[in-house]
C-alpha positions as CSV (number, residue, x, y, z in Angstrom):
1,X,0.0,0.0,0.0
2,X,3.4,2.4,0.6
3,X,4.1,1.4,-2.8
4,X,1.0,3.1,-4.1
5,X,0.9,6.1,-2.7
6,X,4.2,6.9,-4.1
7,X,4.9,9.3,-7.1
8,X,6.7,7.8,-10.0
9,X,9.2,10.4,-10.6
10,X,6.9,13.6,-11.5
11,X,5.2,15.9,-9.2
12,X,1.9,16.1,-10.0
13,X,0.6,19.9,-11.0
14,X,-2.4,21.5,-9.4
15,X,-4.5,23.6,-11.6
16,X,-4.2,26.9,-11.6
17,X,-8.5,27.4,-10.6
18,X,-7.7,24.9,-8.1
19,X,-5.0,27.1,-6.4
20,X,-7.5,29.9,-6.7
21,X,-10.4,28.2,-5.1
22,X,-8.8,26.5,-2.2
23,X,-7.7,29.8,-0.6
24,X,-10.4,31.1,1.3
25,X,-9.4,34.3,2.1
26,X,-8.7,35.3,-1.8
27,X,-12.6,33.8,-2.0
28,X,-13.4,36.2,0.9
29,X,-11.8,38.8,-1.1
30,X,-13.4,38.9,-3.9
31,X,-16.5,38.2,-2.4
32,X,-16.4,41.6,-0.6
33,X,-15.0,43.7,-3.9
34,X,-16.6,42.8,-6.4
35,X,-19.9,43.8,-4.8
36,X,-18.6,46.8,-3.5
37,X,-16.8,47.8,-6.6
38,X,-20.4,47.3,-8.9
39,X,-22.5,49.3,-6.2
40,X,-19.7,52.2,-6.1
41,X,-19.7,52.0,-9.9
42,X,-23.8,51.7,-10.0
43,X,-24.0,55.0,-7.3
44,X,-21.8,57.1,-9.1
45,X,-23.5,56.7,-12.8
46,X,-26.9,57.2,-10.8
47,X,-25.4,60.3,-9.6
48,X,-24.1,61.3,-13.0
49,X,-27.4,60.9,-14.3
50,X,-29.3,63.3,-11.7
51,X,-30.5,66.1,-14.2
52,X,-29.1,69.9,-13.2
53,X,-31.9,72.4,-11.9
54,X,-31.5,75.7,-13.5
């Protein structure tokens, strides 16, 4: 069963997405700015788009 387990010479690779969603706190991360970055975004065209009173 030792046998098994072993690597035969290479090193397996992990994918690159894989990498990306194992760490929570990138997750977290991203969670929180994307979100904040779209309603910042949204607010500010809203505001943009208030008409001027004469």
């Amino acid at each position: 069963m030792a046998e098994a387990e072993k690597v035969t010479g290479s090193e397996e690779t992990i994918p690159l997405g894989q990498v990306f969603l194992d760490d929570i706190f990138l997750l977290f991360t991203l969670g929180m700015s994307v979100p904040l970055v779209l309603y910042i975004g949204w607010g500010l065209l809203d505001l943009l788009n208030v008409p001027i009173l004469p």
